[in-house]
GURO-370738 format. One record per residue (C-alpha): residue number from 1; z negated, y, x negated. Coordinates in steps of 0.2 Angstrom, whole numbers, plus 2048, in hexadecimal, padded with zeros to 3 digits. Layout:
N
+-----+-----+-----+-----+
|   n |   z |   y |   x |
+-----+-----+-----+-----+
| NUM |   Z |   Y |   X |
...
+-----+-----+-----+-----+
REM end
This chain:
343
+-----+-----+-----+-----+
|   n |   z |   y |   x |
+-----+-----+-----+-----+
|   1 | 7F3 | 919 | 899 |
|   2 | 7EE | 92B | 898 |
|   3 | 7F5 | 92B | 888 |
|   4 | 7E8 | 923 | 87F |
|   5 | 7ED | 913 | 874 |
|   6 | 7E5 | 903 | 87A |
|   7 | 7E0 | 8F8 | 86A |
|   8 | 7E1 | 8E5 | 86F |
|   9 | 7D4 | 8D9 | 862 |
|  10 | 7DD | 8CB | 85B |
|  11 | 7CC | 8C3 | 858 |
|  12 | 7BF | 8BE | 862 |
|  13 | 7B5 | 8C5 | 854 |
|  14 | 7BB | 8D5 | 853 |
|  15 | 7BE | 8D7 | 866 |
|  16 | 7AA | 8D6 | 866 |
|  17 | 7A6 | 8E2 | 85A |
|  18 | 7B2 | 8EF | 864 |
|  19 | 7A4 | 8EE | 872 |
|  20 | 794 | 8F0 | 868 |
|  21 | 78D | 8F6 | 858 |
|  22 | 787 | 8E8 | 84D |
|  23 | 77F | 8EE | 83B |
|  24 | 787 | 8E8 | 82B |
|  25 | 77C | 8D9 | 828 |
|  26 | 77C | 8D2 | 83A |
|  27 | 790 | 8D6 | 839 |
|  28 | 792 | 8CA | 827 |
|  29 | 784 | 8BC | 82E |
|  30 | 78F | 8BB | 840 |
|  31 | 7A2 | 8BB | 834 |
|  32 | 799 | 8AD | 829 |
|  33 | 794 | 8A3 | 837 |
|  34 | 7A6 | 8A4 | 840 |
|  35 | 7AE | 89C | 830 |
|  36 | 7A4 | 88F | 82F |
|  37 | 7A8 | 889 | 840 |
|  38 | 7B9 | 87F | 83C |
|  39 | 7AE | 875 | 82E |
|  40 | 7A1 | 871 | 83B |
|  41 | 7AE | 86C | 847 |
|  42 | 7B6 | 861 | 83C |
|  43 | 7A6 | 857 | 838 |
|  44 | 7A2 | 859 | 84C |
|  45 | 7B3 | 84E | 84E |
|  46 | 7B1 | 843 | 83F |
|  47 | 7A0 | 83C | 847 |
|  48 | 7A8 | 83A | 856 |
|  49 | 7B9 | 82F | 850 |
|  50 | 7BF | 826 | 857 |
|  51 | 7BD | 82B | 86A |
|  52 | 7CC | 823 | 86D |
|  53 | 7D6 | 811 | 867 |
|  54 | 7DC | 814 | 855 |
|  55 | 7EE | 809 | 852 |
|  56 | 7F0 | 804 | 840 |
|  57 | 807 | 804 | 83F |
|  58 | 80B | 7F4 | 835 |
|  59 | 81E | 7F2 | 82E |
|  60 | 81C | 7DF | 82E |
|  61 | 81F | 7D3 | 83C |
|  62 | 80F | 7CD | 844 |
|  63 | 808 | 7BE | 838 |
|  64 | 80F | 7C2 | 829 |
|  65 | 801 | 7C8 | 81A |
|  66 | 801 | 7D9 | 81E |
|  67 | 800 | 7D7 | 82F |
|  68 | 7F1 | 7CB | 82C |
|  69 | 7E7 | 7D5 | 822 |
|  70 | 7EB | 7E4 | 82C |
|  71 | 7E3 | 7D8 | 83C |
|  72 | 7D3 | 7D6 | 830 |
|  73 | 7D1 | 7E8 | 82C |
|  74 | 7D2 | 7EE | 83F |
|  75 | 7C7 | 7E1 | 847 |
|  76 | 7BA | 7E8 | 839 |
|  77 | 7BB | 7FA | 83E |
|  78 | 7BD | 7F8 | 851 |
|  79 | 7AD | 7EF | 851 |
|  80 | 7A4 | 7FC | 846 |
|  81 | 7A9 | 80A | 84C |
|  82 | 7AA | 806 | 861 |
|  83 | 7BC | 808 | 863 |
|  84 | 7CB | 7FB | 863 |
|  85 | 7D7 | 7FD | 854 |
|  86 | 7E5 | 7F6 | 857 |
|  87 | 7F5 | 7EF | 84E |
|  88 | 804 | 7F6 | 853 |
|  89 | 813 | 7EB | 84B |
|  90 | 823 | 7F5 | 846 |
|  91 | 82B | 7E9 | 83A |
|  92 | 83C | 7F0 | 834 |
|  93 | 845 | 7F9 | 825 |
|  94 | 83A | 7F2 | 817 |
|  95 | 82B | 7FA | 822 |
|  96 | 836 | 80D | 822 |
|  97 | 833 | 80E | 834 |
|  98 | 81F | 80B | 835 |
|  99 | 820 | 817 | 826 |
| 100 | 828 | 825 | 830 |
| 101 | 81E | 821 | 841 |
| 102 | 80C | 825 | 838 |
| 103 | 814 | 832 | 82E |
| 104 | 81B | 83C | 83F |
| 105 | 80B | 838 | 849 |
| 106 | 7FB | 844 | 84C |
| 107 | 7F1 | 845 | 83D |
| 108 | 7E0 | 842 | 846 |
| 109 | 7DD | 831 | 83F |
| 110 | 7E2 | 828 | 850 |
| 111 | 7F2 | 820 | 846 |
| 112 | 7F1 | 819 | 835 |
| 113 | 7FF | 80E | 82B |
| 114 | 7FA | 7FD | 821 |
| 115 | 801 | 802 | 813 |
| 116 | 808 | 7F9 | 805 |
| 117 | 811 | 7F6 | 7F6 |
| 118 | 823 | 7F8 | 7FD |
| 119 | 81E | 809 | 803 |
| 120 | 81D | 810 | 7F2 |
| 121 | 82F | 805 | 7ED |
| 122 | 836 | 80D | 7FA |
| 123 | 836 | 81B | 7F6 |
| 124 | 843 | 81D | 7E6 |
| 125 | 84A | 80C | 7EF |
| 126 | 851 | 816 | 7FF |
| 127 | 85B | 827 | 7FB |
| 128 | 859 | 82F | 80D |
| 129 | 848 | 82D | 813 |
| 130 | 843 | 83A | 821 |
| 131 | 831 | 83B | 81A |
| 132 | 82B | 839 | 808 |
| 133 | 81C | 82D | 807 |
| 134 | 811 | 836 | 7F9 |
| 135 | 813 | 844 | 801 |
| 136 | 810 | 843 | 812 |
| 137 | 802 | 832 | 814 |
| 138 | 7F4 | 836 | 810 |
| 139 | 7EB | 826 | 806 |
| 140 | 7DB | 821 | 810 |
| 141 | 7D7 | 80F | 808 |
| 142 | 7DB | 802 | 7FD |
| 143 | 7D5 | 7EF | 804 |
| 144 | 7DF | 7E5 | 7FB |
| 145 | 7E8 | 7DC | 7ED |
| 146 | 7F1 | 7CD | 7E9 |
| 147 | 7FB | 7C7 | 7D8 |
| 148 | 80C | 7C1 | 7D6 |
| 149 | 811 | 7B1 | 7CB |
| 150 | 820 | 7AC | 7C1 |
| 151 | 825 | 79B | 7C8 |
| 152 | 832 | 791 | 7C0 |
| 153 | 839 | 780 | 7C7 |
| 154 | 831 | 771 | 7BC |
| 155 | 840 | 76B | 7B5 |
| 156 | 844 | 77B | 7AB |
| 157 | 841 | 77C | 799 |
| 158 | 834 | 78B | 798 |
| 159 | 821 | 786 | 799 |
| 160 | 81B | 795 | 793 |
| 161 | 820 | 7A8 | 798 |
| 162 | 825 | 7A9 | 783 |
| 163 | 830 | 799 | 785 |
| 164 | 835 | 7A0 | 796 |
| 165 | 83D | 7B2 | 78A |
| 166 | 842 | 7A7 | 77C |
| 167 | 84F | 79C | 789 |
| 168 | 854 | 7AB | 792 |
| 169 | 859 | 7B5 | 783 |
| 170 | 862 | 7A5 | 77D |
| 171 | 86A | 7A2 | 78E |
| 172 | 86D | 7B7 | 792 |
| 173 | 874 | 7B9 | 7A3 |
| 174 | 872 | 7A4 | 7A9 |
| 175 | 860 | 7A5 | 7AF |
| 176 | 85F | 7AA | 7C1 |
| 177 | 84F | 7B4 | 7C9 |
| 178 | 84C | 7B3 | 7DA |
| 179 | 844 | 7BD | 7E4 |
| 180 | 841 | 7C6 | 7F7 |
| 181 | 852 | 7D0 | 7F7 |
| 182 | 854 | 7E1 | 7EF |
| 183 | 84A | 7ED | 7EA |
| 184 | 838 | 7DF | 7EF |
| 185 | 82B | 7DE | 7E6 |
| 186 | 830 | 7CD | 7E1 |
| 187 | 841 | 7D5 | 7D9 |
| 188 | 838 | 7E5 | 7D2 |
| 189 | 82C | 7D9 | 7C8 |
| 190 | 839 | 7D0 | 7C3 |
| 191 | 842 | 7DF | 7BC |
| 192 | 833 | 7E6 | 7B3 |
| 193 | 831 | 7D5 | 7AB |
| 194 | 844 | 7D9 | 7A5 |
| 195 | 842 | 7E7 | 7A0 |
| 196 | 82F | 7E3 | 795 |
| 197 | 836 | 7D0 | 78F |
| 198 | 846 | 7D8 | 78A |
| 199 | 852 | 7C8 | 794 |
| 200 | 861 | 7C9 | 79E |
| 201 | 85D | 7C1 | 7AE |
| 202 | 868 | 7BF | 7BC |
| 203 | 861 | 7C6 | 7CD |
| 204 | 866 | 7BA | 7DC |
| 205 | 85E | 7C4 | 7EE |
| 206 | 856 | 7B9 | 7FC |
| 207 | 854 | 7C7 | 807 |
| 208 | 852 | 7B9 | 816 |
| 209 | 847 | 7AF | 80E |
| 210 | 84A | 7A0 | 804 |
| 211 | 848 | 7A4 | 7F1 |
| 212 | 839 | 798 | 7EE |
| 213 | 843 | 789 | 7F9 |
| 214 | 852 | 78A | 7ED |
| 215 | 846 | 78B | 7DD |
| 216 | 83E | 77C | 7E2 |
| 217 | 850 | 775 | 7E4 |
| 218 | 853 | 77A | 7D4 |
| 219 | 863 | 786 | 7DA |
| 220 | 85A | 795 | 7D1 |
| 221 | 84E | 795 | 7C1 |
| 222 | 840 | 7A3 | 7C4 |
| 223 | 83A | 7AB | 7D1 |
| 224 | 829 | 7B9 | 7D2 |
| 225 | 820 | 7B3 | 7E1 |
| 226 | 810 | 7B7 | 7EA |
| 227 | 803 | 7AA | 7E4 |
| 228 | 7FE | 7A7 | 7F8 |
| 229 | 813 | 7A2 | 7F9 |
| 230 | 815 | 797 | 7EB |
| 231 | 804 | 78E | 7E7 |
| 232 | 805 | 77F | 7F4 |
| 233 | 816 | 77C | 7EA |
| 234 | 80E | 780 | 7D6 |
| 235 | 7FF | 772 | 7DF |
| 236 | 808 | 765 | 7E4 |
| 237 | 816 | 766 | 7D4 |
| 238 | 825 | 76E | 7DB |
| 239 | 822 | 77F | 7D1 |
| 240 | 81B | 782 | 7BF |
| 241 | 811 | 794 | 7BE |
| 242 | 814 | 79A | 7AE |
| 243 | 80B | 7AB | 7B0 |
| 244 | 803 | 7B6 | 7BD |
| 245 | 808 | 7C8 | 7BB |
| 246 | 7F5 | 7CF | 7BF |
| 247 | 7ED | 7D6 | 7B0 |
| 248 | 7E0 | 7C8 | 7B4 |
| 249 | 7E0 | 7B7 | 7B7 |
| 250 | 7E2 | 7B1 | 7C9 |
| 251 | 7D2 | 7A9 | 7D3 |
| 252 | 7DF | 79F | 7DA |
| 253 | 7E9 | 799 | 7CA |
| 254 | 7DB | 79A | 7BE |
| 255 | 7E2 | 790 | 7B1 |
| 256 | 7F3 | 79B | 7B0 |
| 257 | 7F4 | 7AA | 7A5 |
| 258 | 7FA | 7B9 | 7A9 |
| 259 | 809 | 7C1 | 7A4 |
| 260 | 803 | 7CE | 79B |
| 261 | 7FC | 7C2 | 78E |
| 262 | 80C | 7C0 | 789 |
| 263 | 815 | 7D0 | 78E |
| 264 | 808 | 7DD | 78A |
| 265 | 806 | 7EA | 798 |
| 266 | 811 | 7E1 | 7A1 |
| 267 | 806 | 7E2 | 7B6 |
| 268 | 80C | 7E2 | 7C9 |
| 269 | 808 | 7DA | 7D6 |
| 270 | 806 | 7DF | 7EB |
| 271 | 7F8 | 7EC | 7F4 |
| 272 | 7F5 | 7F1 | 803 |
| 273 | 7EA | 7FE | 807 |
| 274 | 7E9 | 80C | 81B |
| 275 | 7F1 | 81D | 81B |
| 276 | 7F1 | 82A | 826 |
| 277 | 7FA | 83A | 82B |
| 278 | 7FD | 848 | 81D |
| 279 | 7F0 | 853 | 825 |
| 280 | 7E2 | 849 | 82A |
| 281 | 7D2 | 84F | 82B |
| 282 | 7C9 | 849 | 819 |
| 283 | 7B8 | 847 | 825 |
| 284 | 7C2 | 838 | 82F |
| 285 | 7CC | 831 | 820 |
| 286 | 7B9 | 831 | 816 |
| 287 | 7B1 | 828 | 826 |
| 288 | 7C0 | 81A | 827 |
| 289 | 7BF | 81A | 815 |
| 290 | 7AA | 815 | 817 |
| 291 | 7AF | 807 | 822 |
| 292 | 7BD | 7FF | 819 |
| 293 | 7B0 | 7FD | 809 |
| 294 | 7A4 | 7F7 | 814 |
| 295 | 7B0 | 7E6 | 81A |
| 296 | 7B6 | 7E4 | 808 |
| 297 | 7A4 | 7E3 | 803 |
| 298 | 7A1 | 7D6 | 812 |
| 299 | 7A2 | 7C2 | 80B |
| 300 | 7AC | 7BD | 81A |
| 301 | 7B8 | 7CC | 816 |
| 302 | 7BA | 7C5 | 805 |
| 303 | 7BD | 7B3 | 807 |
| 304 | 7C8 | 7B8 | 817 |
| 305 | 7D6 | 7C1 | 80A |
| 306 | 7D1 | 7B4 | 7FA |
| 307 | 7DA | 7A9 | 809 |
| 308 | 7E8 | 7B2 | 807 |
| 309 | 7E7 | 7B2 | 7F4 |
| 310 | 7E3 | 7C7 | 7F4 |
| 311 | 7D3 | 7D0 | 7EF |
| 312 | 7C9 | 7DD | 7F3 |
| 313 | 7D0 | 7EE | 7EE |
| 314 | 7C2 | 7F9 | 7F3 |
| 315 | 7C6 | 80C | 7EE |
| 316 | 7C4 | 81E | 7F3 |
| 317 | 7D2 | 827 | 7FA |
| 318 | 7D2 | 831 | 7E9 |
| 319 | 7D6 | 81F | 7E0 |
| 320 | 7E0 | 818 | 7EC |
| 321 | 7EB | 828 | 7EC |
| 322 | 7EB | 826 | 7D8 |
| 323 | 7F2 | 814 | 7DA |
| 324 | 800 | 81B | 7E8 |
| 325 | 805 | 826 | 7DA |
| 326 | 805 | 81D | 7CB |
| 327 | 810 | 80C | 7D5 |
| 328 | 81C | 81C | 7DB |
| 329 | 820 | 820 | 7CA |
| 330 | 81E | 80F | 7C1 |
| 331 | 82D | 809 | 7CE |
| 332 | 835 | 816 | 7D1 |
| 333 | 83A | 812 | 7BE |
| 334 | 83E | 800 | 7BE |
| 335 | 849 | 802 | 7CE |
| 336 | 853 | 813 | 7C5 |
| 337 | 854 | 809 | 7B6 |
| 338 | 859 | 7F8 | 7BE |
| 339 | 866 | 803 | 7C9 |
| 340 | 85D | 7FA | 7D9 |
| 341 | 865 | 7FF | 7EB |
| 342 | 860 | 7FA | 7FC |
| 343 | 867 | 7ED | 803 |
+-----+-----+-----+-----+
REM end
Protein backbone atom coordinates (compact mmCIF):
# COMPACT_ATOMS: atom_id res chain seq x y z
CA UNK A 1 0.00 0.00 0.00
CA UNK A 2 1.08 3.59 -0.81
CA UNK A 3 2.87 2.06 -3.49
CA UNK A 4 5.74 0.88 -1.69
CA UNK A 5 6.82 -2.84 -2.04
CA UNK A 6 6.36 -4.92 1.09
CA UNK A 7 9.32 -7.53 1.37
CA UNK A 8 8.27 -10.62 3.33
CA UNK A 9 11.64 -12.75 5.19
CA UNK A 10 11.46 -16.33 4.35
CA UNK A 11 13.63 -16.88 7.41
CA UNK A 12 13.44 -16.24 10.82
CA UNK A 13 17.07 -15.24 10.39
CA UNK A 14 16.71 -12.83 7.89
CA UNK A 15 13.28 -11.39 9.18
CA UNK A 16 15.52 -10.38 12.29
CA UNK A 17 18.15 -8.71 10.58
CA UNK A 18 15.37 -6.48 8.74
CA UNK A 19 14.61 -5.07 12.18
CA UNK A 20 17.95 -4.22 13.52
CA UNK A 21 21.47 -3.71 12.68
CA UNK A 22 23.80 -6.41 13.62
CA UNK A 23 27.80 -6.01 12.73
CA UNK A 24 29.53 -8.50 10.44
CA UNK A 25 30.90 -10.69 13.30
CA UNK A 26 27.84 -10.73 15.58
CA UNK A 27 25.83 -11.48 12.08
CA UNK A 28 28.37 -14.84 11.11
CA UNK A 29 28.60 -16.11 15.02
CA UNK A 30 24.37 -15.87 15.09
CA UNK A 31 24.19 -17.86 11.16
CA UNK A 32 26.82 -20.47 12.65
CA UNK A 33 24.84 -21.09 15.61
CA UNK A 34 21.41 -21.35 13.69
CA UNK A 35 23.02 -24.26 11.59
CA UNK A 36 24.08 -26.02 14.27
CA UNK A 37 20.73 -26.41 15.82
CA UNK A 38 19.38 -29.54 13.51
CA UNK A 39 22.65 -31.48 14.80
CA UNK A 40 22.04 -30.51 18.42
CA UNK A 41 18.48 -31.60 18.07
CA UNK A 42 19.19 -34.65 16.58
CA UNK A 43 21.46 -35.68 19.53
CA UNK A 44 18.64 -34.01 21.86
CA UNK A 45 16.16 -36.74 20.39
CA UNK A 46 18.68 -39.50 20.26
CA UNK A 47 19.21 -39.16 24.27
CA UNK A 48 15.75 -39.25 24.63
CA UNK A 49 14.81 -42.57 22.37
CA UNK A 50 12.76 -44.17 23.01
CA UNK A 51 9.92 -41.90 24.64
CA UNK A 52 7.54 -44.32 23.34
CA UNK A 53 7.15 -48.55 22.69
CA UNK A 54 9.49 -49.42 19.91
CA UNK A 55 7.89 -52.67 17.75
CA UNK A 56 10.50 -54.81 16.19
CA UNK A 57 8.24 -56.48 12.67
CA UNK A 58 9.21 -60.13 12.48
CA UNK A 59 8.21 -62.13 9.01
CA UNK A 60 8.02 -65.53 10.99
CA UNK A 61 5.26 -66.82 12.93
CA UNK A 62 5.58 -66.53 16.66
CA UNK A 63 7.99 -69.44 17.88
CA UNK A 64 9.76 -70.00 15.03
CA UNK A 65 13.93 -68.94 15.34
CA UNK A 66 13.62 -65.67 14.22
CA UNK A 67 10.73 -65.00 16.07
CA UNK A 68 12.72 -66.29 19.11
CA UNK A 69 15.71 -64.47 18.90
CA UNK A 70 13.87 -61.38 17.97
CA UNK A 71 12.01 -62.09 21.69
CA UNK A 72 15.65 -62.22 23.22
CA UNK A 73 16.75 -59.07 21.56
CA UNK A 74 13.66 -56.98 22.74
CA UNK A 75 13.39 -58.08 26.24
CA UNK A 76 17.13 -56.82 26.33
CA UNK A 77 16.57 -53.40 25.15
CA UNK A 78 13.18 -52.81 26.66
CA UNK A 79 14.79 -53.23 30.04
CA UNK A 80 17.93 -51.11 29.24
CA UNK A 81 16.47 -48.43 27.67
CA UNK A 82 12.89 -47.91 29.93
CA UNK A 83 10.52 -48.75 27.14
CA UNK A 84 8.69 -51.96 25.97
CA UNK A 85 9.88 -53.25 22.56
CA UNK A 86 7.60 -55.23 21.25
CA UNK A 87 7.32 -58.09 18.48
CA UNK A 88 4.99 -57.52 16.04
CA UNK A 89 4.51 -60.97 14.10
CA UNK A 90 3.53 -60.41 10.21
CA UNK A 91 4.60 -63.82 8.85
CA UNK A 92 3.83 -64.13 5.21
CA UNK A 93 5.40 -63.92 1.49
CA UNK A 94 8.83 -65.35 2.53
CA UNK A 95 8.87 -62.28 5.24
CA UNK A 96 7.93 -59.50 1.92
CA UNK A 97 5.18 -58.12 3.99
CA UNK A 98 7.29 -57.28 7.44
CA UNK A 99 9.83 -56.07 4.87
CA UNK A 100 7.50 -53.49 3.24
CA UNK A 101 5.74 -52.63 6.73
CA UNK A 102 9.22 -51.24 8.30
CA UNK A 103 10.28 -49.95 5.00
CA UNK A 104 6.90 -47.71 4.75
CA UNK A 105 6.90 -46.79 8.39
CA UNK A 106 8.44 -43.30 10.01
CA UNK A 107 12.00 -43.36 10.10
CA UNK A 108 12.28 -42.36 13.80
CA UNK A 109 13.51 -45.70 15.15
CA UNK A 110 9.99 -46.64 16.72
CA UNK A 111 9.75 -49.63 14.03
CA UNK A 112 12.47 -51.88 13.20
CA UNK A 113 12.56 -55.35 11.13
CA UNK A 114 14.43 -58.70 12.33
CA UNK A 115 15.99 -59.02 9.48
CA UNK A 116 17.53 -62.04 7.95
CA UNK A 117 18.81 -64.04 5.38
CA UNK A 118 15.77 -64.38 3.21
CA UNK A 119 15.57 -60.57 3.03
CA UNK A 120 18.60 -60.44 0.93
CA UNK A 121 17.42 -63.84 -1.31
CA UNK A 122 14.61 -62.08 -1.85
CA UNK A 123 15.53 -59.71 -3.46
CA UNK A 124 16.72 -61.15 -7.19
CA UNK A 125 14.11 -64.20 -5.94
CA UNK A 126 10.94 -61.84 -6.37
CA UNK A 127 10.62 -59.57 -9.76
CA UNK A 128 8.08 -57.03 -8.51
CA UNK A 129 8.86 -55.99 -5.03
CA UNK A 130 7.42 -52.36 -4.12
CA UNK A 131 10.64 -51.47 -2.10
CA UNK A 132 14.19 -52.51 -2.73
CA UNK A 133 15.87 -53.81 0.54
CA UNK A 134 19.55 -52.40 0.16
CA UNK A 135 18.22 -49.47 -0.75
CA UNK A 136 15.60 -48.51 1.51
CA UNK A 137 16.58 -50.47 5.37
CA UNK A 138 18.84 -49.03 6.86
CA UNK A 139 21.17 -51.99 8.54
CA UNK A 140 21.29 -51.15 12.38
CA UNK A 141 22.79 -54.67 13.83
CA UNK A 142 23.93 -57.86 13.36
CA UNK A 143 23.07 -60.51 16.49
CA UNK A 144 23.35 -63.63 15.09
CA UNK A 145 24.51 -66.55 13.08
CA UNK A 146 24.03 -70.05 12.69
CA UNK A 147 25.55 -72.82 9.99
CA UNK A 148 23.79 -75.10 7.83
CA UNK A 149 24.93 -78.92 7.43
CA UNK A 150 24.69 -81.54 4.64
CA UNK A 151 22.79 -84.43 5.94
CA UNK A 152 22.45 -87.64 4.05
CA UNK A 153 20.32 -90.62 5.14
CA UNK A 154 22.70 -93.41 6.71
CA UNK A 155 22.16 -95.96 4.20
CA UNK A 156 23.59 -93.96 1.18
CA UNK A 157 27.03 -94.73 -0.08
CA UNK A 158 28.87 -91.24 0.61
CA UNK A 159 30.77 -90.78 3.98
CA UNK A 160 32.51 -88.07 2.96
CA UNK A 161 31.61 -84.74 1.10
CA UNK A 162 34.49 -86.07 -1.79
CA UNK A 163 32.66 -89.68 -1.93
CA UNK A 164 29.48 -87.63 -1.58
CA UNK A 165 30.78 -85.66 -5.47
CA UNK A 166 32.36 -88.76 -6.76
CA UNK A 167 28.68 -90.79 -6.51
CA UNK A 168 26.72 -87.87 -7.67
CA UNK A 169 28.86 -87.33 -10.77
CA UNK A 170 28.69 -91.14 -11.41
CA UNK A 171 24.85 -91.10 -10.79
CA UNK A 172 24.20 -87.40 -12.69
CA UNK A 173 20.68 -86.45 -12.34
CA UNK A 174 19.56 -89.72 -9.66
CA UNK A 175 20.56 -87.88 -6.35
CA UNK A 176 17.73 -85.93 -4.87
CA UNK A 177 18.35 -82.54 -2.55
CA UNK A 178 15.90 -81.55 -0.46
CA UNK A 179 15.30 -78.63 0.76
CA UNK A 180 12.67 -75.72 2.27
CA UNK A 181 10.87 -74.88 -1.09
CA UNK A 182 12.30 -72.64 -3.74
CA UNK A 183 14.36 -70.01 -3.65
CA UNK A 184 15.38 -71.05 0.85
CA UNK A 185 18.31 -70.87 2.08
CA UNK A 186 18.33 -74.64 2.34
CA UNK A 187 17.77 -74.68 -1.78
CA UNK A 188 20.28 -71.68 -2.39
CA UNK A 189 23.05 -73.87 -0.53
CA UNK A 190 22.30 -76.54 -2.32
CA UNK A 191 22.81 -74.86 -5.52
CA UNK A 192 25.85 -73.17 -4.71
CA UNK A 193 27.24 -76.53 -3.73
CA UNK A 194 26.22 -77.53 -7.54
CA UNK A 195 27.38 -75.04 -8.93
CA UNK A 196 31.34 -75.24 -6.61
CA UNK A 197 31.27 -79.53 -6.71
CA UNK A 198 30.44 -79.32 -10.29
CA UNK A 199 27.18 -82.34 -9.72
CA UNK A 200 23.80 -82.64 -11.20
CA UNK A 201 21.49 -82.79 -8.30
CA UNK A 202 17.83 -82.99 -8.61
CA UNK A 203 16.08 -80.25 -6.49
CA UNK A 204 12.86 -81.91 -4.82
CA UNK A 205 10.99 -78.40 -2.77
CA UNK A 206 9.22 -79.05 0.64
CA UNK A 207 7.76 -75.71 0.83
CA UNK A 208 5.31 -77.13 3.67
CA UNK A 209 7.76 -78.74 5.49
CA UNK A 210 8.78 -82.23 5.48
CA UNK A 211 12.24 -82.50 3.75
CA UNK A 212 14.26 -83.95 6.72
CA UNK A 213 11.03 -86.53 7.42
CA UNK A 214 11.34 -88.12 4.01
CA UNK A 215 15.41 -88.05 4.32
CA UNK A 216 15.23 -89.98 7.15
CA UNK A 217 12.76 -92.29 5.25
CA UNK A 218 15.05 -92.64 2.89
CA UNK A 219 12.67 -91.04 -0.10
CA UNK A 220 15.39 -88.33 -0.80
CA UNK A 221 19.32 -88.58 -0.48
CA UNK A 222 20.57 -84.92 0.76
CA UNK A 223 19.24 -82.29 2.28
CA UNK A 224 21.14 -78.65 3.67
CA UNK A 225 19.55 -78.19 6.95
CA UNK A 226 20.00 -76.02 9.93
CA UNK A 227 22.08 -77.86 12.48
CA UNK A 228 19.30 -76.77 15.30
CA UNK A 229 16.87 -78.96 12.63
CA UNK A 230 18.71 -81.84 12.10
CA UNK A 231 21.08 -82.72 15.08
CA UNK A 232 18.65 -84.70 17.42
CA UNK A 233 18.37 -86.90 14.12
CA UNK A 234 22.56 -87.01 13.17
CA UNK A 235 22.44 -87.84 17.51
CA UNK A 236 20.54 -90.50 17.72
CA UNK A 237 21.61 -92.25 13.88
CA UNK A 238 18.97 -91.25 11.68
CA UNK A 239 21.21 -88.81 9.65
CA UNK A 240 24.99 -88.78 8.69
CA UNK A 241 26.55 -84.92 8.73
CA UNK A 242 28.93 -85.10 6.35
CA UNK A 243 29.88 -81.38 6.40
CA UNK A 244 28.74 -78.10 7.78
CA UNK A 245 29.05 -75.23 5.27
CA UNK A 246 30.48 -72.50 7.94
CA UNK A 247 33.86 -71.68 7.16
CA UNK A 248 34.45 -73.12 10.86
CA UNK A 249 33.67 -76.04 12.52
CA UNK A 250 30.48 -76.11 14.51
CA UNK A 251 30.40 -75.86 18.48
CA UNK A 252 27.73 -78.15 18.11
CA UNK A 253 29.11 -80.70 15.57
CA UNK A 254 32.75 -80.37 16.46
CA UNK A 255 33.85 -83.46 14.91
CA UNK A 256 32.18 -82.75 11.40
CA UNK A 257 34.21 -80.80 8.84
CA UNK A 258 33.16 -78.23 7.12
CA UNK A 259 32.43 -77.93 3.50
CA UNK A 260 34.89 -75.79 2.49
CA UNK A 261 37.62 -78.37 3.42
CA UNK A 262 36.69 -80.10 0.71
CA UNK A 263 35.02 -77.52 -1.64
CA UNK A 264 37.33 -74.45 -1.24
CA UNK A 265 35.53 -71.18 -0.62
CA UNK A 266 32.72 -72.89 -0.76
CA UNK A 267 30.47 -70.89 2.88
CA UNK A 268 26.62 -69.99 3.71
CA UNK A 269 24.66 -70.34 6.23
CA UNK A 270 21.61 -68.08 8.12
CA UNK A 271 21.82 -64.29 10.00
CA UNK A 272 19.72 -62.28 11.31
CA UNK A 273 20.43 -58.98 12.30
CA UNK A 274 17.62 -55.29 13.12
CA UNK A 275 17.06 -52.80 10.45
CA UNK A 276 15.40 -49.63 10.35
CA UNK A 277 13.76 -47.15 8.04
CA UNK A 278 16.07 -45.76 4.98
CA UNK A 279 16.24 -42.30 6.79
CA UNK A 280 16.85 -43.00 10.26
CA UNK A 281 18.63 -40.80 12.20
CA UNK A 282 22.49 -42.39 12.42
CA UNK A 283 22.35 -40.91 16.58
CA UNK A 284 19.31 -43.56 17.13
CA UNK A 285 20.65 -46.46 14.91
CA UNK A 286 24.35 -45.94 16.75
CA UNK A 287 22.41 -45.99 20.43
CA UNK A 288 20.33 -49.29 19.33
CA UNK A 289 23.49 -50.50 17.80
CA UNK A 290 25.40 -49.78 21.52
CA UNK A 291 22.67 -51.92 23.13
CA UNK A 292 22.50 -54.81 20.83
CA UNK A 293 26.65 -55.34 21.36
CA UNK A 294 26.04 -55.10 24.80
CA UNK A 295 23.52 -58.39 25.03
CA UNK A 296 25.75 -60.26 22.70
CA UNK A 297 28.64 -59.53 25.02
CA UNK A 298 26.23 -60.85 28.08
CA UNK A 299 26.93 -64.84 28.96
CA UNK A 300 23.15 -65.48 29.30
CA UNK A 301 22.84 -63.95 25.78
CA UNK A 302 25.12 -66.36 24.47
CA UNK A 303 24.27 -69.52 25.77
CA UNK A 304 20.52 -68.48 25.10
CA UNK A 305 21.36 -68.46 20.97
CA UNK A 306 24.23 -71.46 21.47
CA UNK A 307 20.65 -73.13 22.37
CA UNK A 308 19.48 -72.53 19.21
CA UNK A 309 22.78 -73.69 17.52
CA UNK A 310 23.55 -69.59 16.52
CA UNK A 311 26.40 -67.24 17.61
CA UNK A 312 27.00 -63.99 18.38
CA UNK A 313 27.28 -61.80 15.35
CA UNK A 314 28.17 -58.63 17.03
CA UNK A 315 28.86 -55.83 14.26
CA UNK A 316 28.67 -52.04 13.50
CA UNK A 317 26.03 -50.94 11.34
CA UNK A 318 28.97 -50.13 8.64
CA UNK A 319 29.78 -54.17 8.88
CA UNK A 320 26.52 -55.30 8.97
CA UNK A 321 25.58 -53.26 6.06
CA UNK A 322 28.79 -54.83 4.28
CA UNK A 323 27.37 -58.33 4.92
CA UNK A 324 23.71 -57.21 3.48
CA UNK A 325 25.66 -56.32 0.51
CA UNK A 326 27.98 -58.84 -0.10
CA UNK A 327 24.93 -62.03 0.53
CA UNK A 328 22.91 -59.59 -2.07
CA UNK A 329 25.20 -60.09 -4.55
CA UNK A 330 26.58 -63.63 -3.77
CA UNK A 331 22.83 -64.82 -4.24
CA UNK A 332 21.68 -62.83 -6.40
CA UNK A 333 24.06 -64.99 -8.49
CA UNK A 334 23.37 -68.50 -7.73
CA UNK A 335 19.56 -67.88 -8.04
CA UNK A 336 20.17 -65.92 -11.80
CA UNK A 337 22.51 -68.88 -12.49
CA UNK A 338 20.26 -71.66 -11.00
CA UNK A 339 17.08 -69.88 -12.98
CA UNK A 340 15.35 -70.02 -9.36
CA UNK A 341 11.60 -68.42 -9.32
CA UNK A 342 9.35 -67.92 -6.50
CA UNK A 343 7.18 -70.33 -5.75
Amino acid sequence: MFGKQVVVASRPLERAMMNMKLPRRAFLHLAAGAAALPAVSRITWAQAYPSRPVRIVVGFAAGSAPDIIARLIGQWLSERLDQPFVIENRPGAASNIASETVVKAPPDGYTLLLVTTANVINGTLYEKLNFDFARDVAPVAGISGNPFVMVVNPSFPAKTVPEFIAYAKANAGKVNMASAGNGSLSHVSGELFKMMAGVDLVHVPYPRGGALTDLVGGRVQVVFATVGESIEQISAGNLRALAVTSATRSLRLPEVPTVGDFVPGYQTGGWNGIGAPKGTPSEIINKLNTQINAALADANTKAKLASLSAAVLPLSPNEFGKLIAEETEKWDKVIRSANIKAE
